[in-house]
N, CA, C and O atoms as CSV, one atom per row, in Angstrom:
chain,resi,resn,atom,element,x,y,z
A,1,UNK,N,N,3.423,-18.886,0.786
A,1,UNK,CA,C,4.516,-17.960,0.561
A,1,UNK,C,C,5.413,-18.502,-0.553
A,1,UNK,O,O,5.564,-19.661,-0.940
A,2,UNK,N,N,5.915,-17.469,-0.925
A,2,UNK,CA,C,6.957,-18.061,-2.309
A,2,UNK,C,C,8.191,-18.804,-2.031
A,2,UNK,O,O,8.806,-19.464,-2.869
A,3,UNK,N,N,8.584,-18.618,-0.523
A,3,UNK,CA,C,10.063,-19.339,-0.014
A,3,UNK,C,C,9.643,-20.798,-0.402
A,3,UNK,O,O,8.495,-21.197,-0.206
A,4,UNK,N,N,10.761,-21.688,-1.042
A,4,UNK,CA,C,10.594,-23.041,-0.939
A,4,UNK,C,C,10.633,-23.981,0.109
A,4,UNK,O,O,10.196,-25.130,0.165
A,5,UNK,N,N,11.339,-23.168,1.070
A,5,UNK,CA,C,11.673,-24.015,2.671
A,5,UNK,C,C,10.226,-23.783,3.598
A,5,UNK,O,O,10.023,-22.612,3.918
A,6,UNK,N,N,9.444,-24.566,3.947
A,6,UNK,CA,C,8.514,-24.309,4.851
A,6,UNK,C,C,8.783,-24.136,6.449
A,6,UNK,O,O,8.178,-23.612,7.384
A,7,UNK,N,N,9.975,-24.831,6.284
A,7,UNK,CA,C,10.764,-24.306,7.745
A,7,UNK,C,C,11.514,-22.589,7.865
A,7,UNK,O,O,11.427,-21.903,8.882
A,8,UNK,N,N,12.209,-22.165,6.615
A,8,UNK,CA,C,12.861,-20.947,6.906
A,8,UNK,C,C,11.634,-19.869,6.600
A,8,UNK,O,O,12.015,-18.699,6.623
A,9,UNK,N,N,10.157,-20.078,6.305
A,9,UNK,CA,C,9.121,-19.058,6.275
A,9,UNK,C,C,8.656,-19.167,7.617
A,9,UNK,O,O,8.490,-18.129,8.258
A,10,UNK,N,N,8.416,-20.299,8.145
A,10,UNK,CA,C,7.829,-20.273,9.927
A,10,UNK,C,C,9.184,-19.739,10.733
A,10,UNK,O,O,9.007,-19.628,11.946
A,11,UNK,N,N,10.294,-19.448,10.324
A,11,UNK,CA,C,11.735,-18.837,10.761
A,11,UNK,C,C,11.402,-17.201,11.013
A,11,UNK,O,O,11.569,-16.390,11.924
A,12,UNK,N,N,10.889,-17.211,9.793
A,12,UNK,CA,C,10.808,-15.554,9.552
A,12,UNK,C,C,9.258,-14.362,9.120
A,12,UNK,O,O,9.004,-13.366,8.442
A,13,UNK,N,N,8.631,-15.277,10.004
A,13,UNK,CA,C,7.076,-14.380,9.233
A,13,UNK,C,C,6.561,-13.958,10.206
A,13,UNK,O,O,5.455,-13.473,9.964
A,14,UNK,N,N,6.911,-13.909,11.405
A,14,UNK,CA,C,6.637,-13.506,12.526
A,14,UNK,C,C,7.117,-12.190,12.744
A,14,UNK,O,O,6.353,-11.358,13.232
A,15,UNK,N,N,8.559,-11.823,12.377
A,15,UNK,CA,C,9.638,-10.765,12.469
A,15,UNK,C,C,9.609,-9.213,11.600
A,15,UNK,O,O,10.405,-8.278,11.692
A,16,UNK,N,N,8.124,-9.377,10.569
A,16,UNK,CA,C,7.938,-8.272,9.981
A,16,UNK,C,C,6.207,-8.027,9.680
A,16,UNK,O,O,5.258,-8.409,10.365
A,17,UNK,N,N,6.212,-7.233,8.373
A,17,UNK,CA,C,5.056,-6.622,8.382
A,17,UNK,C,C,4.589,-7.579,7.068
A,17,UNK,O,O,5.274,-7.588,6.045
A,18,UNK,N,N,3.215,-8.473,7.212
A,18,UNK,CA,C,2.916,-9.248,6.178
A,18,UNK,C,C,1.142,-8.542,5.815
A,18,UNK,O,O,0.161,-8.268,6.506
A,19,UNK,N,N,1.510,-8.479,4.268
A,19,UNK,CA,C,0.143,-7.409,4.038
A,19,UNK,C,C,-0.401,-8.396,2.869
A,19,UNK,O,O,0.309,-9.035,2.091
A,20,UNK,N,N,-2.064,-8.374,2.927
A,20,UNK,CA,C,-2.291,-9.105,2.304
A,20,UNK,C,C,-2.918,-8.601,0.817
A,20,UNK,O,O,-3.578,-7.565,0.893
A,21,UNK,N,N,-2.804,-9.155,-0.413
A,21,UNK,CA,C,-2.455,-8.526,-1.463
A,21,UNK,C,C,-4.152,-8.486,-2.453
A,21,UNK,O,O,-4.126,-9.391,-3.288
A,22,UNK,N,N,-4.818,-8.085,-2.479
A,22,UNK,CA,C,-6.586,-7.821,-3.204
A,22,UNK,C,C,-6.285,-7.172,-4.362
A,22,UNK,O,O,-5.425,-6.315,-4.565
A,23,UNK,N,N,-7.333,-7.820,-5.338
A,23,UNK,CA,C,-7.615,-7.527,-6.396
A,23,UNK,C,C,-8.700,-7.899,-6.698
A,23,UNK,O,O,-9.046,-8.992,-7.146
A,24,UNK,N,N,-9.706,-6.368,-6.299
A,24,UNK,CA,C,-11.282,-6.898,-7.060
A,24,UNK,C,C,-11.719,-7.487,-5.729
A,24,UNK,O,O,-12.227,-8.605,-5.816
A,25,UNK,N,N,-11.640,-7.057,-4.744
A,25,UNK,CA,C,-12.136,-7.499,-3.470
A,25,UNK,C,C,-11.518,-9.216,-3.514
A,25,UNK,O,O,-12.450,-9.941,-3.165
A,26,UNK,N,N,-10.572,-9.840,-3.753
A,26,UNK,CA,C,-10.439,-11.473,-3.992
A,26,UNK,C,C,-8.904,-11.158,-3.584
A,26,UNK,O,O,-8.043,-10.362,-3.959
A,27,UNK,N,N,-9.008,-12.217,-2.600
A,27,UNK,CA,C,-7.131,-12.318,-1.482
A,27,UNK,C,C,-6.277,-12.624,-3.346
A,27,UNK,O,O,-6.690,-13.596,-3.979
A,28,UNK,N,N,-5.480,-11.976,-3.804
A,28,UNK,CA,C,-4.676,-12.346,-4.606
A,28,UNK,C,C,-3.101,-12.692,-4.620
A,28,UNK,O,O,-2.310,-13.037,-5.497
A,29,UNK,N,N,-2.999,-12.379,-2.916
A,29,UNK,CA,C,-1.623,-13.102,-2.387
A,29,UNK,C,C,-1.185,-12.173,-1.450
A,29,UNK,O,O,-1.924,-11.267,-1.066
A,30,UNK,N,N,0.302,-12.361,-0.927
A,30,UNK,CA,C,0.610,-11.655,0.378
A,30,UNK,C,C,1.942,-11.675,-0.003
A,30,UNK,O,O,2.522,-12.532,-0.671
A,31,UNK,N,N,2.589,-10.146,0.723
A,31,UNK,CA,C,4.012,-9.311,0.590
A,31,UNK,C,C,4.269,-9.612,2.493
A,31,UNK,O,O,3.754,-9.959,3.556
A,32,UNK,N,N,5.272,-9.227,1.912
A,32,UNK,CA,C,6.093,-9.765,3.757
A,32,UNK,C,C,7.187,-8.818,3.669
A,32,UNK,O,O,7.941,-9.059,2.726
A,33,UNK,N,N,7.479,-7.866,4.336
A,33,UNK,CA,C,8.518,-6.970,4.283
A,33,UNK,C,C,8.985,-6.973,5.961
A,33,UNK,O,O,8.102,-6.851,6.809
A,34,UNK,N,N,10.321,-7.110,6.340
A,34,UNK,CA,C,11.205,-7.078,7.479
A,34,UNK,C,C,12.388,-6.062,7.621
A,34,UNK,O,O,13.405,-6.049,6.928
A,35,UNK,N,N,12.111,-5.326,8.510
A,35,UNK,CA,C,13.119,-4.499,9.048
A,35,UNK,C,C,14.548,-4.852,9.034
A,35,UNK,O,O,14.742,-5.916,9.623
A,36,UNK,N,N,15.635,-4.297,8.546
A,36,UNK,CA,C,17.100,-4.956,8.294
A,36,UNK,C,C,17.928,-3.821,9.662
A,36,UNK,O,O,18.471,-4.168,10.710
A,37,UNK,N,N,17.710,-2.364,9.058
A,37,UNK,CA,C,18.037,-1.794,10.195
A,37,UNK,C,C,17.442,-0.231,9.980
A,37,UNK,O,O,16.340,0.099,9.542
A,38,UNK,N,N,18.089,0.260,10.248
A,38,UNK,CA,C,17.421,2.088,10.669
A,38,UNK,C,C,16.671,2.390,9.576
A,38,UNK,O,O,15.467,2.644,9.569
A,39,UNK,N,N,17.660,2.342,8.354
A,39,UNK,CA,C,17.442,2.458,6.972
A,39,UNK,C,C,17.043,1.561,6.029
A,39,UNK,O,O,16.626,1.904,4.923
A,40,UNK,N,N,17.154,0.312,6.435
A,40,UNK,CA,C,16.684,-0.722,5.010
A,40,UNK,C,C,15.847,-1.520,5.621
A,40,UNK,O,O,15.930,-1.998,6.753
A,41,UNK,N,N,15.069,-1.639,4.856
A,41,UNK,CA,C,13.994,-2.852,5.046
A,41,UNK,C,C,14.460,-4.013,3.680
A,41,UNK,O,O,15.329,-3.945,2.811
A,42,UNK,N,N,13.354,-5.103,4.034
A,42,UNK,CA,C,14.008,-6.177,3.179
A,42,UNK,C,C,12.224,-6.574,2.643
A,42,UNK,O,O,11.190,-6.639,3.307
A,43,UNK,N,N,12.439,-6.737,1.456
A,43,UNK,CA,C,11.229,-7.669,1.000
A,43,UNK,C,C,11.659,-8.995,0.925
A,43,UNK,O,O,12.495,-9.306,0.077
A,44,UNK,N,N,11.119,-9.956,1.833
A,44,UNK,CA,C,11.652,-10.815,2.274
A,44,UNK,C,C,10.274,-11.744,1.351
A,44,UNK,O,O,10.793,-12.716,0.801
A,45,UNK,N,N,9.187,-11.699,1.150
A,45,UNK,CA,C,8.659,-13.007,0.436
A,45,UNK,C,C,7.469,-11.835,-0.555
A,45,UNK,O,O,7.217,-10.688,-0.185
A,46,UNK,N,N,6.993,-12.372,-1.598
A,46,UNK,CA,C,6.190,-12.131,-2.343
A,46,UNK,C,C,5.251,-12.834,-2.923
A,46,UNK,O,O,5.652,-12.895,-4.085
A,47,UNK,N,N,4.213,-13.432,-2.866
A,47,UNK,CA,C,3.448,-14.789,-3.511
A,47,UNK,C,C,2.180,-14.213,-3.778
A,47,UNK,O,O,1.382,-13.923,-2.887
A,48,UNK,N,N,1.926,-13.996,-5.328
A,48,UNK,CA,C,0.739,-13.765,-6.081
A,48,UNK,C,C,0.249,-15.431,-6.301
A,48,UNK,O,O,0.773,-16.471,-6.699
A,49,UNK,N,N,-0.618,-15.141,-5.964
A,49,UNK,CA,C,-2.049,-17.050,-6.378
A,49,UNK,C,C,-2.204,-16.342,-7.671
A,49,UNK,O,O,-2.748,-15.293,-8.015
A,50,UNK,N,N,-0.965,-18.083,-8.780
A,50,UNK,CA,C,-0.820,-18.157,-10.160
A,50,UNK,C,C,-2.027,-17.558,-10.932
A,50,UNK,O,O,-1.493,-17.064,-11.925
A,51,UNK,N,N,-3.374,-17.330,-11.021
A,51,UNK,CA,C,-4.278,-17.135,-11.653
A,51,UNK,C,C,-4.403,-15.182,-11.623
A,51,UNK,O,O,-5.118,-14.623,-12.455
A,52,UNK,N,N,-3.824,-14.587,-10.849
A,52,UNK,CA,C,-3.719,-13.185,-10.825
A,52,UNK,C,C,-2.304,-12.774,-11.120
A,52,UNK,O,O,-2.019,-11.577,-11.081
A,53,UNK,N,N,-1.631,-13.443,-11.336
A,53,UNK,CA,C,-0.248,-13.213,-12.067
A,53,UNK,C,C,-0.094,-12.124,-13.518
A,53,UNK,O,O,-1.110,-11.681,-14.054
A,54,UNK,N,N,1.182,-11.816,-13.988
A,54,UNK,CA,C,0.935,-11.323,-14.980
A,54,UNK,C,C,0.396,-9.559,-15.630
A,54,UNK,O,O,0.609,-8.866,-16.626
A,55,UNK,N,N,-0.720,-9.427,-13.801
A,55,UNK,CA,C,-1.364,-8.365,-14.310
A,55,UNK,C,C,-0.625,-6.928,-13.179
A,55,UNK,O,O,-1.124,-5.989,-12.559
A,56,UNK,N,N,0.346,-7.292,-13.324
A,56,UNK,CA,C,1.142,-5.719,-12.414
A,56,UNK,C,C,0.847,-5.848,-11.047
A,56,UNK,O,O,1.215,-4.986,-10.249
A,57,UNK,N,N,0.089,-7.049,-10.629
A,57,UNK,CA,C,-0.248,-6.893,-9.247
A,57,UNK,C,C,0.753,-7.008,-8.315
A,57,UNK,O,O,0.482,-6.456,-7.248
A,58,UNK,N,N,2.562,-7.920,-8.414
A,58,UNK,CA,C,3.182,-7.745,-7.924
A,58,UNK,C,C,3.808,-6.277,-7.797
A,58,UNK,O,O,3.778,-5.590,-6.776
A,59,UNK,N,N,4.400,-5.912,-9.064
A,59,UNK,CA,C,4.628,-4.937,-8.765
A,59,UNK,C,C,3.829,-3.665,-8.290
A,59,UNK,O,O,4.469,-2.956,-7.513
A,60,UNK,N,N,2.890,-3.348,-8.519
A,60,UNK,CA,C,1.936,-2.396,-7.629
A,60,UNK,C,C,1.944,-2.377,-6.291
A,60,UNK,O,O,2.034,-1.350,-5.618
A,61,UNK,N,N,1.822,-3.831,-5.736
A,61,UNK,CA,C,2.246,-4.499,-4.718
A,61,UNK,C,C,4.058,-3.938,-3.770
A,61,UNK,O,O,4.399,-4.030,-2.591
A,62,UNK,N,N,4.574,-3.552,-4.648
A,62,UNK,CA,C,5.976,-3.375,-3.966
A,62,UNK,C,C,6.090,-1.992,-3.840
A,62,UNK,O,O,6.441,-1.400,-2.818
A,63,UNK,N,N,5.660,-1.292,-5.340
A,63,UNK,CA,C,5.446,0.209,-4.880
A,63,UNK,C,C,4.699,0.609,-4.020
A,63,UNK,O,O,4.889,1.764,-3.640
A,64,UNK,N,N,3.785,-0.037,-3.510
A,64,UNK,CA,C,3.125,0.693,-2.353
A,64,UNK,C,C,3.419,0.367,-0.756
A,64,UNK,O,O,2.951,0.882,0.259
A,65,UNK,N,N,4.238,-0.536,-0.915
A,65,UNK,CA,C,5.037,-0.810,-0.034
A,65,UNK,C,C,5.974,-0.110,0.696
A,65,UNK,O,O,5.983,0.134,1.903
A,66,UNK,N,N,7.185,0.344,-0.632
A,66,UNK,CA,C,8.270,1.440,-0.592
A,66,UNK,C,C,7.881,2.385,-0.125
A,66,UNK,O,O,8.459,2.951,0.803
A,67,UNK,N,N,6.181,3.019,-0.963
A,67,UNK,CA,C,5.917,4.516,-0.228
A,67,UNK,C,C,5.629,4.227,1.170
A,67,UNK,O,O,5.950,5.181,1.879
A,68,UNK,N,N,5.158,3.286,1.791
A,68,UNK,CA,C,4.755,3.012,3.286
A,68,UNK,C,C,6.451,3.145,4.141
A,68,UNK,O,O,6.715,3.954,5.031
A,69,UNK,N,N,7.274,2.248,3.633
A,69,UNK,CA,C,8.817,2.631,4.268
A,69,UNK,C,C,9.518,3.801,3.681
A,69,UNK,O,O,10.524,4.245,4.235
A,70,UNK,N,N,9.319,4.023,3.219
A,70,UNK,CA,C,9.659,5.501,2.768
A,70,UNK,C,C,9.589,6.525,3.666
A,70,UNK,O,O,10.551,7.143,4.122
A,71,UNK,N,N,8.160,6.734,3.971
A,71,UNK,CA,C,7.332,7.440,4.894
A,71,UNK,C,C,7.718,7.072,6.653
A,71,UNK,O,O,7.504,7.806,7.619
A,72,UNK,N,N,8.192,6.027,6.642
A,72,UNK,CA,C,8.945,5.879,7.681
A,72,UNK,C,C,10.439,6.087,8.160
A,72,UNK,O,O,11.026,5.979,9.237
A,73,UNK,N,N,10.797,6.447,6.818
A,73,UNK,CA,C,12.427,6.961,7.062
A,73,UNK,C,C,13.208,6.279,6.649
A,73,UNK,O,O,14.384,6.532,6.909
A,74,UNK,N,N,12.824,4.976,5.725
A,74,UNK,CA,C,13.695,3.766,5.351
A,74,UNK,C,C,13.979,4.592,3.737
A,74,UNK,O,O,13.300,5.355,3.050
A,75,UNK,N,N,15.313,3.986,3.601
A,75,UNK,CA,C,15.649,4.686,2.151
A,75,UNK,C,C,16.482,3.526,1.476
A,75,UNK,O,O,17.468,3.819,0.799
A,76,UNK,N,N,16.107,2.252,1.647
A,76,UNK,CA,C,16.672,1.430,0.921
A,76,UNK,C,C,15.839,0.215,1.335
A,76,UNK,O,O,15.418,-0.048,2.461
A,77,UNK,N,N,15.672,-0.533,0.103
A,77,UNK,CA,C,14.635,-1.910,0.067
A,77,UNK,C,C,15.810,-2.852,-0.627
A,77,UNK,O,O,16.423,-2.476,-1.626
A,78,UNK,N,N,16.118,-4.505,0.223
A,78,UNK,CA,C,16.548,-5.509,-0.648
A,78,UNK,C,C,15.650,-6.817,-0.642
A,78,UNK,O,O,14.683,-7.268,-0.027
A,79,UNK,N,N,16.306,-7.090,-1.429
A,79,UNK,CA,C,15.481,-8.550,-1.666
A,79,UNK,C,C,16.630,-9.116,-2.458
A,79,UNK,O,O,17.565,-8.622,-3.088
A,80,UNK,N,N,16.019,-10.901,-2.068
A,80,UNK,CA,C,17.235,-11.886,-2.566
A,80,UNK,C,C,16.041,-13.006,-3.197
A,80,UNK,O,O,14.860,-13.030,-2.850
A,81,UNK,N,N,16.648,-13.848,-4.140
A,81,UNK,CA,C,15.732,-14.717,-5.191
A,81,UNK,C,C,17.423,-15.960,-5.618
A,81,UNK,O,O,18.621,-15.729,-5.779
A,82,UNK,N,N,16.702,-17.007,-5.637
A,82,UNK,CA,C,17.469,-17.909,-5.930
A,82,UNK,C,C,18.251,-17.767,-8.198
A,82,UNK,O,O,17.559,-17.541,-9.191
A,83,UNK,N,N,19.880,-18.034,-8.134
A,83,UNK,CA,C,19.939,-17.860,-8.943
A,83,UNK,C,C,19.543,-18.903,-10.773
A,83,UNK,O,O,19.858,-18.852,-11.962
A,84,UNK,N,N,18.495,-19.894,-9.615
A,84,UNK,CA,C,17.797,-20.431,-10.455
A,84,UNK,C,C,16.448,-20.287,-11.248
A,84,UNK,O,O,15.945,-20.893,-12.194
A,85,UNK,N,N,15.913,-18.762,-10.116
A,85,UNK,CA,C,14.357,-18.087,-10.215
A,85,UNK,C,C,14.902,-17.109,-11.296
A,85,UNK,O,O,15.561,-16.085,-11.120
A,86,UNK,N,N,14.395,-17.767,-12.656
A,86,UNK,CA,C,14.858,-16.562,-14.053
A,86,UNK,C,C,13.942,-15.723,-14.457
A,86,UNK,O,O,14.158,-14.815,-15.260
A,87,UNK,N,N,12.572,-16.033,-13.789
A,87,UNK,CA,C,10.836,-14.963,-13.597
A,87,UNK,C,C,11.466,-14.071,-12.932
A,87,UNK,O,O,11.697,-12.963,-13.417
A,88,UNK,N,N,11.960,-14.537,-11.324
A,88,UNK,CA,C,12.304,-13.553,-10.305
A,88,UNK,C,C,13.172,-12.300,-10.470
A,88,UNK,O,O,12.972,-11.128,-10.153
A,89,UNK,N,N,14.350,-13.007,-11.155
A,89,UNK,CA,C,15.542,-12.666,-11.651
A,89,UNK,C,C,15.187,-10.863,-12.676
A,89,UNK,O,O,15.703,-9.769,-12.446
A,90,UNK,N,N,14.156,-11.229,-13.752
A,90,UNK,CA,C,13.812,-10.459,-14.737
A,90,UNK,C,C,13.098,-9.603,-14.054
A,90,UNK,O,O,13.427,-8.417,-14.059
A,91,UNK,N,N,11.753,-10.138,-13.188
A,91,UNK,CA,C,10.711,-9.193,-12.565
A,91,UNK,C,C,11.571,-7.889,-11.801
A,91,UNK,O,O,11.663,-6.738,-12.225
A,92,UNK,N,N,12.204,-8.496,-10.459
A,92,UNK,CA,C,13.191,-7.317,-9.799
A,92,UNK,C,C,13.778,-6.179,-10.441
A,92,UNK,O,O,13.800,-4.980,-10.160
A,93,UNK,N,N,14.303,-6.948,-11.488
A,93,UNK,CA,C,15.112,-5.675,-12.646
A,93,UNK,C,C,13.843,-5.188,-13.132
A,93,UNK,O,O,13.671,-4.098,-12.588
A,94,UNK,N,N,13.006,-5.421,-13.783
A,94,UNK,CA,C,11.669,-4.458,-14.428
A,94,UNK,C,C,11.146,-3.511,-13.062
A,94,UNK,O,O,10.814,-2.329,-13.146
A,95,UNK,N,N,11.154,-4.032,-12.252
A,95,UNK,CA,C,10.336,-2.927,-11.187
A,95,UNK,C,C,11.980,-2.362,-10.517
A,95,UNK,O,O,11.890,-2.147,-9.308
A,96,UNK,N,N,12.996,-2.176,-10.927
A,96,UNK,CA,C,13.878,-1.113,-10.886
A,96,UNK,C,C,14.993,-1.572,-9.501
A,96,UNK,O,O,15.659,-0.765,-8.853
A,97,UNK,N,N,14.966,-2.684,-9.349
A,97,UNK,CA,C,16.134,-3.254,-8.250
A,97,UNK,C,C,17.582,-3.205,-9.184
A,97,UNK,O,O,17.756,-3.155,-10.402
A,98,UNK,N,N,18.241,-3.230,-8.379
A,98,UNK,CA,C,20.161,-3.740,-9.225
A,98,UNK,C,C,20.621,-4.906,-8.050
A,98,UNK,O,O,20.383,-5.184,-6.875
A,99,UNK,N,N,21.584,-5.467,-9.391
A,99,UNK,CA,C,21.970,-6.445,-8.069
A,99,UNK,C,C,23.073,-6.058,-7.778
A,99,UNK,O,O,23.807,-5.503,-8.596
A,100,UNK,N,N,23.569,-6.401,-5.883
A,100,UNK,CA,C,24.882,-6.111,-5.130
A,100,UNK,C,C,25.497,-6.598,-4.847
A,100,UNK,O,O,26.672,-6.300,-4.635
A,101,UNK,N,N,24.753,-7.961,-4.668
A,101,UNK,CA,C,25.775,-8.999,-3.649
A,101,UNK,C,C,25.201,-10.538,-4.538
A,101,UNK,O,O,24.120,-10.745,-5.088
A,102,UNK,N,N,26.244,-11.311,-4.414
A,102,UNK,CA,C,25.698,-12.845,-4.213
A,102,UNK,C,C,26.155,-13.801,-3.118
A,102,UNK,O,O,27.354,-13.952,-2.885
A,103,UNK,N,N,25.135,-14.493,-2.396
A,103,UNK,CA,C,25.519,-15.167,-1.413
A,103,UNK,C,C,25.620,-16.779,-2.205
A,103,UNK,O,O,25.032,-17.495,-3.017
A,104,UNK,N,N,26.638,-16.735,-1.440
A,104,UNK,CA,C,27.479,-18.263,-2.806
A,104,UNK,C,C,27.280,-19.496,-1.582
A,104,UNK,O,O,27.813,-19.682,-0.488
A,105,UNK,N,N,26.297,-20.171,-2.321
A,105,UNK,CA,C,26.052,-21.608,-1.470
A,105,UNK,C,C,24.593,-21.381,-0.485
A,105,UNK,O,O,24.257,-22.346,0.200
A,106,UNK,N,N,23.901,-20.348,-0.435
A,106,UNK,CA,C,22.837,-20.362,0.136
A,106,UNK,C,C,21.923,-21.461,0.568
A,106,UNK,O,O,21.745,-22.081,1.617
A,107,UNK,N,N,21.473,-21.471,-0.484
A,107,UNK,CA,C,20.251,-22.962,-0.631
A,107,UNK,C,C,21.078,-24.549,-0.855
A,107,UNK,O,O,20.503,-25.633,-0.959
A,108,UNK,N,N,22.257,-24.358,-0.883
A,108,UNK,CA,C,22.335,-25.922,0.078
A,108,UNK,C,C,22.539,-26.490,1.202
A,108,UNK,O,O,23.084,-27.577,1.397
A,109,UNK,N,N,22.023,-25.631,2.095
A,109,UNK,CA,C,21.830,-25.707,3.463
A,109,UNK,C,C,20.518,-26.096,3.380
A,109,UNK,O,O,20.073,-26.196,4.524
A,110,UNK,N,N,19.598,-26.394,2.450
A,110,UNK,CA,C,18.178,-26.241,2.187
A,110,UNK,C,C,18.147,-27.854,2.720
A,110,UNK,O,O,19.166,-28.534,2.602
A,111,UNK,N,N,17.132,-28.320,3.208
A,111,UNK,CA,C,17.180,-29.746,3.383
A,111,UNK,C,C,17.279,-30.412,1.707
A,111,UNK,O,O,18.317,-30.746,1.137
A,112,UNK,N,N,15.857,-30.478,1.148
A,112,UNK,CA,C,16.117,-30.677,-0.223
A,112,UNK,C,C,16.411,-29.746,-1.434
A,112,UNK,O,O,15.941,-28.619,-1.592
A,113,UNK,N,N,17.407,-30.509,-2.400
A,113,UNK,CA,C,17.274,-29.630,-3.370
A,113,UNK,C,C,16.430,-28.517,-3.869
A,113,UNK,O,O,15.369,-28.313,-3.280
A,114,UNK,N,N,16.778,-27.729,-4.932
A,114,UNK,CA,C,15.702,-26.837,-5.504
A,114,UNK,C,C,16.183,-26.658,-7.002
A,114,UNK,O,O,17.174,-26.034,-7.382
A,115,UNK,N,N,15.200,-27.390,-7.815
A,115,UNK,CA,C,15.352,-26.867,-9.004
A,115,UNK,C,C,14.284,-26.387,-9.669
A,115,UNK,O,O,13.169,-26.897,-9.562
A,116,UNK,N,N,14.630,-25.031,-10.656
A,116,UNK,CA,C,13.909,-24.247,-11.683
A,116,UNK,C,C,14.284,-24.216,-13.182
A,116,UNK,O,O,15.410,-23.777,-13.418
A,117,UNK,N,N,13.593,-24.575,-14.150
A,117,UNK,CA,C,13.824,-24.626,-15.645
A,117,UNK,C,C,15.432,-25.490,-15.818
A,117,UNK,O,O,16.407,-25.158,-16.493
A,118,UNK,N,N,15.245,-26.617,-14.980
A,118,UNK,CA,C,16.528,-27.362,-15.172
A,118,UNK,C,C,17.913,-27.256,-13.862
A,118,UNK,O,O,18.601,-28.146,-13.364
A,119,UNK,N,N,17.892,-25.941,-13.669
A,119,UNK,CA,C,19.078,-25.341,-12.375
A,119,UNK,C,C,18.615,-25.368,-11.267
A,119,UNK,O,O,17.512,-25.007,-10.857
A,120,UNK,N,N,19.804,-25.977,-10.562
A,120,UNK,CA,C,19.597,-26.081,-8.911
A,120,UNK,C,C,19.768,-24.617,-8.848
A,120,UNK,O,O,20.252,-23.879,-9.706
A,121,UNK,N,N,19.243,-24.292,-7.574
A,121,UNK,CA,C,19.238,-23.245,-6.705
A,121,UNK,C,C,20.763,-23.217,-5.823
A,121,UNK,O,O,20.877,-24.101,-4.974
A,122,UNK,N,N,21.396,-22.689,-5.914
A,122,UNK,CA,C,22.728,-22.756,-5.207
A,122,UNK,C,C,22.990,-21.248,-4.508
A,122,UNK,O,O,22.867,-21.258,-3.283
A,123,UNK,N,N,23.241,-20.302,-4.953
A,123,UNK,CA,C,23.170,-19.077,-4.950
A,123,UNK,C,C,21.812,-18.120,-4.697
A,123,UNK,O,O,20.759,-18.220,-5.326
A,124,UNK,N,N,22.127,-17.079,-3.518
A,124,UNK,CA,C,21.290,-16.013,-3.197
A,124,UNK,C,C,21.468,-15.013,-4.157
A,124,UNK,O,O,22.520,-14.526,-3.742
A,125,UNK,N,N,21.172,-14.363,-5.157
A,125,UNK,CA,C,21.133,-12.811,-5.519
A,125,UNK,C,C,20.320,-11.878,-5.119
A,125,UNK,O,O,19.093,-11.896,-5.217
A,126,UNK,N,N,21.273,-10.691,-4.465
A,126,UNK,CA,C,20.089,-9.943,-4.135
A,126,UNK,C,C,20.458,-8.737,-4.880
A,126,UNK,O,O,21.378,-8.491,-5.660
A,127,UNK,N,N,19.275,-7.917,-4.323
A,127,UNK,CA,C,19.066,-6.764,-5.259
A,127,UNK,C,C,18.703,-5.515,-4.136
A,127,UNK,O,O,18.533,-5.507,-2.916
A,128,UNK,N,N,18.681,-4.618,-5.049
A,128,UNK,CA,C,18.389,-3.225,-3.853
A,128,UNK,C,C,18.148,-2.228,-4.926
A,128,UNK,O,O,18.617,-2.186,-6.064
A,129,UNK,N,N,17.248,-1.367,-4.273
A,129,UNK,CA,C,16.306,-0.325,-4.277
A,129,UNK,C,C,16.348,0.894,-3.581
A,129,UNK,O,O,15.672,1.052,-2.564
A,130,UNK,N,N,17.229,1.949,-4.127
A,130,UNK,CA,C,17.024,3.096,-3.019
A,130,UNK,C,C,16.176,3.549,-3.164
A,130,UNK,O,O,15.739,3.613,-4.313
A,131,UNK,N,N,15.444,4.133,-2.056
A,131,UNK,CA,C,14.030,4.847,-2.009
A,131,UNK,C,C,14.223,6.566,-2.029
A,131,UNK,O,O,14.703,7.233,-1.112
A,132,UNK,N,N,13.709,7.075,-3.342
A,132,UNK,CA,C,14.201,8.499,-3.410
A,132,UNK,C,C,12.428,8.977,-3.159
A,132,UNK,O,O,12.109,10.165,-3.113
């Protein structure tokens, strides 16, 4: 899974719907989406295996997701990415998230640090998706 904590993914992978992600008949990674409440679901982890990257498979991956909660009555998708993930950061905005909130101090509750392209991970940003 893409979470860096191997403790807060055995926290939370039990609690939703984890689908596993093919391309070309070959496992190319797994989406994890969790119920928040009536109306929102959360994409809570995303992890394409680096060698299928690149080719829209995440995002294809999320749209077909949305139409599955959609179809269930959910009309809003979030997701949160560390404000050190600057892939993450860009990807969300290309497949059409905005951001709402930042949770200030997140990941240093993390046992160890987390750094990306130089920056600790300190901050949650999340993002959201209404489902029209």
């Amino acid at each position: 899974m893409a979470d860096e904590s191997e403790e807060a993914v055995r926290n939370y992978i039990a609690e939703g719907d984890l689908y596993a992600i093919h391309f070309e008949d070959v496992l190319a990674g797994v989406i994890l989406f969790i119920s928040v409440n009536d109306s929102t679901v959360e994409l809570k982890n995303l992890a394409v295996i680096p060698e299928f990257r690149g080719r829209g498979i995440g995002k294809a991956s999320i749209k077909e997701g949305l139409v599955i909660y959609k179809n269930q009555g959910k009309d809003r998708v979030i997701v949160g990415t560390a404000n050190s993930s600057i892939d993450n950061i860009a990807f969300y905005q290309k497949a059409g998230f905005r951001m709402y909130e930042i949770k200030k101090d997140f990941f240093l509750k993390y046992p160890q640090p987390i750094f990306e392209y130089g920056i600790r991970a300190m901050d949650m940003i999340m993002f959201e998706k209404t489902l029209m």
